[in-house]
DSSP file (Angstrom, degrees, kcal/mol; ACC not computed):
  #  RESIDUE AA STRUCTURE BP1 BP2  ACC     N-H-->O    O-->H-N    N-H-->O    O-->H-N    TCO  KAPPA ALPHA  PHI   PSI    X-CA   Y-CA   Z-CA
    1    1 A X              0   0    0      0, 0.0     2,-0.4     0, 0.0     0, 0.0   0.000 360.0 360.0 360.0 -60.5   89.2  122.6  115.7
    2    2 A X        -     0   0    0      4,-0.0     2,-0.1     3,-0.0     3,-0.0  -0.969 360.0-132.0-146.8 144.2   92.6  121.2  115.0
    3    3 A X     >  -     0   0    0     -2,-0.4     4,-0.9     1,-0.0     3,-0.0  -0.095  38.5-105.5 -85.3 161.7   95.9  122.5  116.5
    4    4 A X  H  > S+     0   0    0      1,-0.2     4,-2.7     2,-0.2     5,-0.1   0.927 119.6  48.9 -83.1 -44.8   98.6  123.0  113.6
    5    5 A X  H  > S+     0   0    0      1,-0.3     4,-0.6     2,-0.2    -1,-0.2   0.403 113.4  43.9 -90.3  20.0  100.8  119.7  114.6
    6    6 A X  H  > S+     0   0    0      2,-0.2     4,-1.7     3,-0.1     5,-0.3   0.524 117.5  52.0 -87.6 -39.0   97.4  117.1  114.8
    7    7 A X  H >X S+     0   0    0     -4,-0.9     4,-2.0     1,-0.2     3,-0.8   0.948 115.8  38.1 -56.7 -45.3   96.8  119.3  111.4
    8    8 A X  H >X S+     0   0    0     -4,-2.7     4,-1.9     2,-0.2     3,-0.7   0.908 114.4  53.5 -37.6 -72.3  100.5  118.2  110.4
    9    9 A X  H 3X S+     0   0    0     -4,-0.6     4,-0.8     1,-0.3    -1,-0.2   0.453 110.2  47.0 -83.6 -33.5  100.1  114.9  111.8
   10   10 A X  H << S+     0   0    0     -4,-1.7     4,-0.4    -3,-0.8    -1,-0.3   0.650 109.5  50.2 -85.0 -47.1   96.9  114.3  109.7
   11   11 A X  H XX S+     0   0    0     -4,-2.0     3,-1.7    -3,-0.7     4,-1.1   0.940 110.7  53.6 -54.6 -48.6   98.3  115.5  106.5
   12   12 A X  H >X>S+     0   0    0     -4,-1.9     4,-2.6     1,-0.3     3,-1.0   0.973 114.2  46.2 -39.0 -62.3  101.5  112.9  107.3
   13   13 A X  H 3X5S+     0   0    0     -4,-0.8     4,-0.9     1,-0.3    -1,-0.3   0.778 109.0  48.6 -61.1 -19.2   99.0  110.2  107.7
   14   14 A X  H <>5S+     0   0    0     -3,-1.7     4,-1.7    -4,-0.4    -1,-0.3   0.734 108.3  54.8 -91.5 -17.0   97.1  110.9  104.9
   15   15 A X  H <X5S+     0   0    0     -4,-1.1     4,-1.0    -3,-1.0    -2,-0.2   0.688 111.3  46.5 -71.2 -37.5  100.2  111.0  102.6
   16   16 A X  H  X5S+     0   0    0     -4,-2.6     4,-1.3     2,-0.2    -2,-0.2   0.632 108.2  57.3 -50.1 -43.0  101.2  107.4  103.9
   17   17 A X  H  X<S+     0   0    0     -4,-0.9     4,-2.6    -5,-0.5    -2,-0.2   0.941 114.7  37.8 -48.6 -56.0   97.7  106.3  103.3
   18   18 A X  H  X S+     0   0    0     -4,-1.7     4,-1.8     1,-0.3    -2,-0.2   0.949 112.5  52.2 -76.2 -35.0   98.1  107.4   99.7
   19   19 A X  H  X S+     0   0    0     -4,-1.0     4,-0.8     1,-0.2    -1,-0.3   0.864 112.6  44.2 -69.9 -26.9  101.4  106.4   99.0
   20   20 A X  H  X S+     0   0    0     -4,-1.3     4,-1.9     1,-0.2    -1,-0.2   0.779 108.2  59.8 -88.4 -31.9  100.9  102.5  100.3
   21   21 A X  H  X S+     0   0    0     -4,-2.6     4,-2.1     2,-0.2    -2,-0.2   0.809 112.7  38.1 -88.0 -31.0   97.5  102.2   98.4
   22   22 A X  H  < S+     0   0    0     -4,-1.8    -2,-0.2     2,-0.2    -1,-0.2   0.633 112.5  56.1 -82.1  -3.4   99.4  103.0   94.7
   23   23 A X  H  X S+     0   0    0     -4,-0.8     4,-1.9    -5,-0.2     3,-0.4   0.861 111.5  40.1 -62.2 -46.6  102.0  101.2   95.6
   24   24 A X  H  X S+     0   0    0     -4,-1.9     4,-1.5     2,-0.2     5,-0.4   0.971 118.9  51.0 -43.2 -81.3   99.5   98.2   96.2
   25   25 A X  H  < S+     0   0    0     -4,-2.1    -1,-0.2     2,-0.2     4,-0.2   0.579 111.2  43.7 -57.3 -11.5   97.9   99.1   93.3
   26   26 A X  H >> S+     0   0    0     -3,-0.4     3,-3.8     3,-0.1     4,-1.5   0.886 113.1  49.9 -97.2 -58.6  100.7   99.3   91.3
   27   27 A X  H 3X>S+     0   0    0     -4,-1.9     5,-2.2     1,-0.3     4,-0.8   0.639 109.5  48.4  -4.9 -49.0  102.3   96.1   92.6
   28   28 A X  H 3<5S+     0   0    0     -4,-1.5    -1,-0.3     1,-0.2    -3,-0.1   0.632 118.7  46.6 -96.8   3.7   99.3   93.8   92.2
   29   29 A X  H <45S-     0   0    0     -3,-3.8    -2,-0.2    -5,-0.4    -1,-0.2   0.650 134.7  -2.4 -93.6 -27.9   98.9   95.4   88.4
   30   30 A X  H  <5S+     0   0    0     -4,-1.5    -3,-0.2     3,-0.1    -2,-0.2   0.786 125.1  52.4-143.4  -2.3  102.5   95.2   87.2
   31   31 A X  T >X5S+     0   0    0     -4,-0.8     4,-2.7    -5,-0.2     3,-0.7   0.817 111.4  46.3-139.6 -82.3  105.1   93.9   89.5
   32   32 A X  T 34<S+     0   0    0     -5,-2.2    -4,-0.1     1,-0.3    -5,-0.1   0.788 116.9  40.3 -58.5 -44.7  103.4   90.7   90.4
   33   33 A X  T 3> S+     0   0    0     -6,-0.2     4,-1.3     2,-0.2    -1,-0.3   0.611 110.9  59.1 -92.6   5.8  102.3   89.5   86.8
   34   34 A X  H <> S+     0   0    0     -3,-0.7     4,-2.1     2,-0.2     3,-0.3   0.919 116.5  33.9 -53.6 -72.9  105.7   90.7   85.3
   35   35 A X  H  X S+     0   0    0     -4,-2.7     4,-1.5     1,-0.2    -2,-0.2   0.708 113.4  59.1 -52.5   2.2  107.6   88.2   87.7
   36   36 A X  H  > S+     0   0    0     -5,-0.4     4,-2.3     2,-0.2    -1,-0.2   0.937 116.0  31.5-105.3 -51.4  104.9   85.8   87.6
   37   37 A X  H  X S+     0   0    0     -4,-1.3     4,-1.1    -3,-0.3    -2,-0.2   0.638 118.6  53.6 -76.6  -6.2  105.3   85.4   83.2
   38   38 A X  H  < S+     0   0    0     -4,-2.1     5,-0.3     2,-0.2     4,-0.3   0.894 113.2  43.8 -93.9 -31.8  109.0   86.0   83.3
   39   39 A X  H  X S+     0   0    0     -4,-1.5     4,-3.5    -5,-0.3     5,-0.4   0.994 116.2  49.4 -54.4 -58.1  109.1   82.8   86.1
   40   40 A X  H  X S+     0   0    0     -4,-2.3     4,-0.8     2,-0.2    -1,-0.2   0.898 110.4  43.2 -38.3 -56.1  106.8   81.0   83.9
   41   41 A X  H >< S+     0   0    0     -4,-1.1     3,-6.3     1,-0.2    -3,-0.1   0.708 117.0  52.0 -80.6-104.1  109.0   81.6   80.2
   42   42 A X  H 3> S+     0   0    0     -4,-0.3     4,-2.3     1,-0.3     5,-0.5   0.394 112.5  50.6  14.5 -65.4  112.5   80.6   82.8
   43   43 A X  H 3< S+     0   0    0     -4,-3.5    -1,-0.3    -5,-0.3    -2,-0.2   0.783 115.4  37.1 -51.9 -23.8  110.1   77.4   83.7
   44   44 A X  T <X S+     0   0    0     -3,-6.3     4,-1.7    -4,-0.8     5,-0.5   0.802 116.5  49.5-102.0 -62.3  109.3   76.4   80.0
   45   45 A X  H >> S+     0   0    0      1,-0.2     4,-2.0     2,-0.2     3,-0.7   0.841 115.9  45.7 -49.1 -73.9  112.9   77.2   78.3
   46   46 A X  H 3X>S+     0   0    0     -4,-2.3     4,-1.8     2,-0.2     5,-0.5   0.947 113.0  48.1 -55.3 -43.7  114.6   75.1   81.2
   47   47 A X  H 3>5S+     0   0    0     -5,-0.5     4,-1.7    -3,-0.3    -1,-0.2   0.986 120.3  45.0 -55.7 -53.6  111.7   71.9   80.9
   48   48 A X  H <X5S+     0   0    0     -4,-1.7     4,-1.1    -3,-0.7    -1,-0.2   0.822 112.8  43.8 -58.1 -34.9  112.7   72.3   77.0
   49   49 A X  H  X5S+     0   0    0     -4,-2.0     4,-2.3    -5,-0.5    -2,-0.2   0.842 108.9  56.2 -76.9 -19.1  116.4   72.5   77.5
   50   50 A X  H  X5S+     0   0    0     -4,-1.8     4,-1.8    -5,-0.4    -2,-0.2   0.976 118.3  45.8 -59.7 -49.9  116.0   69.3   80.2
   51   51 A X  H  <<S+     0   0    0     -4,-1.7     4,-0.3    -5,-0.5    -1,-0.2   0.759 108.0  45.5  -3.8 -80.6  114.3   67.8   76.6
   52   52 A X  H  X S+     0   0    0     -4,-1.1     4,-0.6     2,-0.2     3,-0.3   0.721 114.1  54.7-103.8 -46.1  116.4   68.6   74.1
   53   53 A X  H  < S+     0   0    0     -4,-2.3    -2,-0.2     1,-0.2    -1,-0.2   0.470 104.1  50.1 -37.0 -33.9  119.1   67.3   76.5
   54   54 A X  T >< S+     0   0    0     -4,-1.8     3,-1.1     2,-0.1    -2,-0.2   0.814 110.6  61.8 -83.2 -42.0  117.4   63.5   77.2
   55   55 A X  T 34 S+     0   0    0     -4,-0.3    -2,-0.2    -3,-0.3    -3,-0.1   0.711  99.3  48.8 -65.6 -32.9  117.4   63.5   73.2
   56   56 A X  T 3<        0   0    0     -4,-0.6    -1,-0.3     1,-0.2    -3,-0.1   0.522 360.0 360.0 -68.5 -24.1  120.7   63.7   72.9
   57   57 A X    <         0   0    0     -3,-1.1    -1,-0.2    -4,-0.1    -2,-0.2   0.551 360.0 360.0 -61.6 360.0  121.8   60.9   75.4
């Protein structure tokens, strides 16, 4: 049925399979919306200091 290096060769691939699909899955669970609310809060504290800053002129 399978020779030891296609068996090798097949475990490799399936080990690459799995490791890039919980990397995805962790990426599009925790990665993406951490930077995406820490860009957001950065976005609202600078628009408030820009503010607080015209108030003062």
């Amino acid at each position: 049925m399978f020779e030891f290096d296609q068996y090798l060769g097949f475990l490799s691939f399936l080990t690459i399979l799995t490791i890039g699909f919980w990397l995805m899955i962790f990426l599009l669970t925790f990665v993406i919306p951490y930077w995406l609310i820490g860009a957001l809060r950065e976005y609202i504290k600078y628009g408030r200091k820009v503010e607080v800053e015209k108030q003062k002129k």
